[in-house]
RODO-2510 file (C-alpha; in nm, 4 decimals, decimal comma):
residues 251
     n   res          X          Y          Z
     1     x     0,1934     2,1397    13,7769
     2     x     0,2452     2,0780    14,1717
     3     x     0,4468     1,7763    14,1769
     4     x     0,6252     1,7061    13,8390
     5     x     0,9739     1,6093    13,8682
     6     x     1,2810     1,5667    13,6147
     7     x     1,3524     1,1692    13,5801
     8     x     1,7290     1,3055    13,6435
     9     x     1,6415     1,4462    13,9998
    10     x     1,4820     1,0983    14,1370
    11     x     1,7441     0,9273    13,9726
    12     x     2,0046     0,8658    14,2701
    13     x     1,7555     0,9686    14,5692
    14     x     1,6998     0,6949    14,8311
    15     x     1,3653     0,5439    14,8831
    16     x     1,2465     0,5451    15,2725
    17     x     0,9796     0,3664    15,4568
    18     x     0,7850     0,7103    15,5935
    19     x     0,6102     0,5748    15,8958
    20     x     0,9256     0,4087    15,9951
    21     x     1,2425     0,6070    15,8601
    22     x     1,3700     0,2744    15,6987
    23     x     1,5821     0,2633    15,4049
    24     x     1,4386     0,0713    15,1513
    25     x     1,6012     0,1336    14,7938
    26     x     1,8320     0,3851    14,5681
    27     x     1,6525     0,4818    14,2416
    28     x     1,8308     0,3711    13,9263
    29     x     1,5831     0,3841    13,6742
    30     x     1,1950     0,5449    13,6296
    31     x     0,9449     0,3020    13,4303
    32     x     0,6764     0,3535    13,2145
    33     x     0,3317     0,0837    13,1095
    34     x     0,2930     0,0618    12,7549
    35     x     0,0561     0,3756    12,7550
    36     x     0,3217     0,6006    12,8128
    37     x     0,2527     0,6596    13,1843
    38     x     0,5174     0,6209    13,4775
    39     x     0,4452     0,3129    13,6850
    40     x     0,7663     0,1977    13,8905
    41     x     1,0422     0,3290    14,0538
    42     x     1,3402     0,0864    14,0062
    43     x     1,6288    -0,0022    14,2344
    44     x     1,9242    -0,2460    14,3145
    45     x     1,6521    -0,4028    14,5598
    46     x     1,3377    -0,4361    14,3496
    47     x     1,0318    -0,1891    14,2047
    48     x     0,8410     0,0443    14,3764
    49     x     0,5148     0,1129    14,2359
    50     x     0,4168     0,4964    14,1697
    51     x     0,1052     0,4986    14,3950
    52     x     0,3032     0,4148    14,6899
    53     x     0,5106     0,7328    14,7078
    54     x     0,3704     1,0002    14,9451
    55     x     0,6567     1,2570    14,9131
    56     x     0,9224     1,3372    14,6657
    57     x     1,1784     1,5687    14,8341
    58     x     1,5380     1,7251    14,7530
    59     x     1,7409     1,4405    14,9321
    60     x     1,4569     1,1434    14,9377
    61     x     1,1372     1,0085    14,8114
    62     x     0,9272     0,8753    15,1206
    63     x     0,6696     0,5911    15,0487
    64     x     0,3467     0,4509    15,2143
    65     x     0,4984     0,1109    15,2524
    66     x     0,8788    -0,0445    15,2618
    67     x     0,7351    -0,3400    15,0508
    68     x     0,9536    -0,3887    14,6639
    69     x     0,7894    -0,5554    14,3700
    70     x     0,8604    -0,7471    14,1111
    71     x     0,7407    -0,5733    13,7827
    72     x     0,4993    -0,7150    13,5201
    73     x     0,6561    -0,7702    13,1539
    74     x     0,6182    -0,5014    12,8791
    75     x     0,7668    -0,2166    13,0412
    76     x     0,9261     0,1074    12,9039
    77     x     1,2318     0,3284    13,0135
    78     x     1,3065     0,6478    12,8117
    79     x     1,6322     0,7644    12,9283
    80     x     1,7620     0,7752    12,5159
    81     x     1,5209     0,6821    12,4010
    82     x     1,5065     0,7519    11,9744
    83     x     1,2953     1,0075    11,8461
    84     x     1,1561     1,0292    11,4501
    85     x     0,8762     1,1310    11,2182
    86     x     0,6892     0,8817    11,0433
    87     x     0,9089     0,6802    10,8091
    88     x     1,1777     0,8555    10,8945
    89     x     1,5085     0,7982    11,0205
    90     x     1,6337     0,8793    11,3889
    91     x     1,5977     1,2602    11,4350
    92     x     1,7466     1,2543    11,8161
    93     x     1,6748     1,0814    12,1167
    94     x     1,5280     1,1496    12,4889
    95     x     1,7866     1,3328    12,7403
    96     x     1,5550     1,3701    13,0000
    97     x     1,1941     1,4078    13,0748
    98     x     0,9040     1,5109    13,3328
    99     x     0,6435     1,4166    13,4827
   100     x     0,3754     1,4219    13,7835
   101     x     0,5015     1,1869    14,0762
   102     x     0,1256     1,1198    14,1898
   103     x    -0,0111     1,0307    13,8363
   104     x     0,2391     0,9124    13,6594
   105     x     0,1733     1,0936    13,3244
   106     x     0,4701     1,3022    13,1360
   107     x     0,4718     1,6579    13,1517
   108     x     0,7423     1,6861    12,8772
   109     x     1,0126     1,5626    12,7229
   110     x     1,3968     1,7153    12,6636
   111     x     1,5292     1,5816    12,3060
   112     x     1,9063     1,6276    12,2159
   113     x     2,0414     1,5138    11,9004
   114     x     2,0114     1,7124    11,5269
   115     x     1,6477     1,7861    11,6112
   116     x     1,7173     2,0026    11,9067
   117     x     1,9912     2,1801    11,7608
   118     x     1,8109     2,4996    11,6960
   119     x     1,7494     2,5142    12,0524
   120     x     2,1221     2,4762    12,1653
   121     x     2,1319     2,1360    12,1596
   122     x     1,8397     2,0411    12,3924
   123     x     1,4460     2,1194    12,2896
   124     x     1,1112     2,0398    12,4450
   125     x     0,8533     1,8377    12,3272
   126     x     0,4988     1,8160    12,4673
   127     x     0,3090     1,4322    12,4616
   128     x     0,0163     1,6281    12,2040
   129     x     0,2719     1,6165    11,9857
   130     x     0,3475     1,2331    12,0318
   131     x     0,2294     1,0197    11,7620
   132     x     0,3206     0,6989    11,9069
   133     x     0,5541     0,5290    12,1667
   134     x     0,7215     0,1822    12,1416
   135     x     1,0126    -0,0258    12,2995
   136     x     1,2385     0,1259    12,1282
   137     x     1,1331     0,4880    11,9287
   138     x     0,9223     0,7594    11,9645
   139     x     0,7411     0,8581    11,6741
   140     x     0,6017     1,2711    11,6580
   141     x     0,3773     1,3886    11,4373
   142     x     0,4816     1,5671    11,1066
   143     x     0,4186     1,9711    11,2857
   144     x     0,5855     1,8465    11,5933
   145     x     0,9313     2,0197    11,5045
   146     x     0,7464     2,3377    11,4878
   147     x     0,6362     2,3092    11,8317
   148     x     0,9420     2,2553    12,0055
   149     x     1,0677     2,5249    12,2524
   150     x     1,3985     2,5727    12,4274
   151     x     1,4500     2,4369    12,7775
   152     x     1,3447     2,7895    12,9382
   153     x     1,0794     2,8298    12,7366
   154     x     0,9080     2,5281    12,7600
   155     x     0,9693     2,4553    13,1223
   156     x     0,9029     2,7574    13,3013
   157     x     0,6278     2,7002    13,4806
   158     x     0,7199     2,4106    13,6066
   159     x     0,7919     2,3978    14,0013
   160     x     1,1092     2,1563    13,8973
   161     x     1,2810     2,4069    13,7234
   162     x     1,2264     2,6423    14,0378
   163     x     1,5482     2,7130    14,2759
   164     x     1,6015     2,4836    14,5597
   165     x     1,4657     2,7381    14,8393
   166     x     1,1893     2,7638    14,6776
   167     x     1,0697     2,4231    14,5945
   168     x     1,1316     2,3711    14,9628
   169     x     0,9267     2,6711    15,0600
   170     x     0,5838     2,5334    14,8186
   171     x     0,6567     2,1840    15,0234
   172     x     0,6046     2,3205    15,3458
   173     x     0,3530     2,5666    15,2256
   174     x     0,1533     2,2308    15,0624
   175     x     0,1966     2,0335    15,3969
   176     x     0,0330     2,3105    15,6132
   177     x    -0,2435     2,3224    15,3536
   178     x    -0,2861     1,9399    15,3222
   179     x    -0,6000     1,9817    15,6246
   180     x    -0,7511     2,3293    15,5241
   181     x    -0,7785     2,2524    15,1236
   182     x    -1,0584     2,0571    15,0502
   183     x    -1,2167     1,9531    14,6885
   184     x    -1,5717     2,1664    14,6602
   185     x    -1,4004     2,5221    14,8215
   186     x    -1,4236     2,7752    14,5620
   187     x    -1,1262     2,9386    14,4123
   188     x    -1,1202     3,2509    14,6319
   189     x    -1,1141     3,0525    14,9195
   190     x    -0,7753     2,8805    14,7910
   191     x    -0,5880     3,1723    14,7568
   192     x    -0,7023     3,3130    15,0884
   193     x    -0,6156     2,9956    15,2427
   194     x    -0,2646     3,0124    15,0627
   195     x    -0,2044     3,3831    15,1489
   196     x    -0,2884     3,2671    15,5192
   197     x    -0,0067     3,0370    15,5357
   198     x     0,2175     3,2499    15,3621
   199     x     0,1582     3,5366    15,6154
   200     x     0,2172     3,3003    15,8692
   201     x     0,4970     3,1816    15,7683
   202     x     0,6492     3,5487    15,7241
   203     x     0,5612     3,6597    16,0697
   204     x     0,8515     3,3641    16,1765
   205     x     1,1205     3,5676    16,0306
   206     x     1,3125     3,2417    15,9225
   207     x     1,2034     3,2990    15,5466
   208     x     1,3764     3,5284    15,2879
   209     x     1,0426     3,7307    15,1645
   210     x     1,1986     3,6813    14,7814
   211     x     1,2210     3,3536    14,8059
   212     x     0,8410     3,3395    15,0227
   213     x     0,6914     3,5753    14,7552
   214     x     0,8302     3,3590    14,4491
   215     x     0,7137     3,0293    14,6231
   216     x     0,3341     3,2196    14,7230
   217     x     0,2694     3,3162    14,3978
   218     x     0,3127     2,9801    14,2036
   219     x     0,0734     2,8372    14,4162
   220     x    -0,1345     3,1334    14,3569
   221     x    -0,1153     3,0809    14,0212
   222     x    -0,0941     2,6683    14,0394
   223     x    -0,4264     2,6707    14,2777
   224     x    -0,6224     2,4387    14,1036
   225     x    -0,3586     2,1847    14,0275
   226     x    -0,2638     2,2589    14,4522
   227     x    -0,6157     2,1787    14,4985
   228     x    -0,6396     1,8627    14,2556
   229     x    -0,3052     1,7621    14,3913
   230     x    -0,4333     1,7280    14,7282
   231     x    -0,7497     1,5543    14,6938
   232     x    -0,5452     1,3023    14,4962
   233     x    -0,2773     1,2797    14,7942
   234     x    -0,5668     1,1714    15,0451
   235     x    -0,7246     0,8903    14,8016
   236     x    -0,3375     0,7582    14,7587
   237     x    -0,3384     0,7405    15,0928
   238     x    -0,6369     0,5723    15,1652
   239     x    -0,5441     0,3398    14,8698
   240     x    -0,2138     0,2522    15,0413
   241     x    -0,3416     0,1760    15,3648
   242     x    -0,6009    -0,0409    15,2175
   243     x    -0,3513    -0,2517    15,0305
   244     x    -0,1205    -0,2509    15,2897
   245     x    -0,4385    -0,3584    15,5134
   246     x    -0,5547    -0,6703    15,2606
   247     x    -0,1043    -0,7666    15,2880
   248     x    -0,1774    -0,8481    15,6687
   249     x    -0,4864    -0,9754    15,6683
   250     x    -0,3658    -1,2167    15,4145
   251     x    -0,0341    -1,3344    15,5867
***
């Protein structure tokens, strides 16, 4: 998936204003609606709502607006969260967890406690394997322990488990193909699209090829979600601009 995230790498990163450069907020916590699906960003200064980030990068996460929120009631954080079968006491709890910055929904989850010690202490779990979620456990379903994989199992495909370089590399690689990508082009026009930019970035000489190759070929691979990804990107920020629109027109 193109932009999932651990809840432990936004946790710390500053919040800007991206027209403007402003500061607005340092993220302390990552908050969920009752469904299960991330909503807010929280800070020291108030509660940024998920649909008004643009960009999640390495040292910030850049929003559409500077504007803070307060929340509405009935919110969820998972950070240790307890983890159990059905009638059942405490198996573990959540260490940390993933999921898509632009839709909010959890890609996985990383358990500690007696449940992920045949793992080495920390297992995945997948939300199919979720039976419910309340405000203060998460109940899996009875076959969910034998669907658990190790950290480098489970995550590997993931671009937040990829090395620094080349998580940069895919962002500038997506931002170049932000105008070319559109929703009806067919898949062979994707990766042609993909292998242009990669070419052209390799004809700069600034790149290590290793690092351009490894970066290429997940979005080879991640194409649809690349093209899904961007789509959504454009109606975010049409949504944005529209809110932020109906703010002045109401003042």
């Amino acid at each position: 998936m193109m932009n999932v995230i651990r809840r432990s790498q936004i946790i710390g990163l500053m919040t800007m204003d991206g027209s403007t450069a402003t500061k607005c907020d340092r993220i302390e916590e990552v908050w969920l609606d009752e469904e299960g699906r991330v909503v807010y960003l929280a800070g020291t200064q108030g509660y940024t709502p998920l649909e008004q980030i643009s960009v999640v990068g390495p040292d910030a996460v850049l929003t559409y607006s500077s504007s803070l929120f307060e929340p509405p009631k009935d919110l969820l954080h998972l950070n240790r969260m307890r983890v159990s079968l059905p009638k059942s006491d405490p198996l573990g709890w959540v260490e940390d967890f993933l999921f898509d910055w632009e839709t909010g929904d959890i890609a996985a989850y990383i358990l500690g406690g007696d449940i992920a010690e045949p793992f080495g202490g920390r297992a995945v779990l997948f939300p199919d394997d979720i039976e419910t979620i309340d405000a203060e456990t998460i109940v899996i379903k009875e076959e969910a322990r034998n669907h658990l994989q190790s950290e480098a199992e489970g995550l590997k495909g993931f671009l937040s488990e990829k090395s620094h370089q080349v998580k940069q590399l895919v962002q500038k690689m997506v931002i170049r193909l932000r105008d070319s990508i559109h929703p009806q082009d067919e898949p062979e026009v994707v990766h042609v699209k993909i292998r242009e930019v990669s070419d052209e970035l390799a004809a700069t000489e600034k790149h290590d090829l290793d690092i351009l190759t490894e970066a290429t070929e997940f979005l080879q691979d991640k194409w649809q979600s690349l093209q899904q990804s961007i789509s959504h990107n454009n109606q975010r920020m049409r949504s944005a601009l529209d809110s932020a629109w109906k703010k002045l027109t109401q003042c």
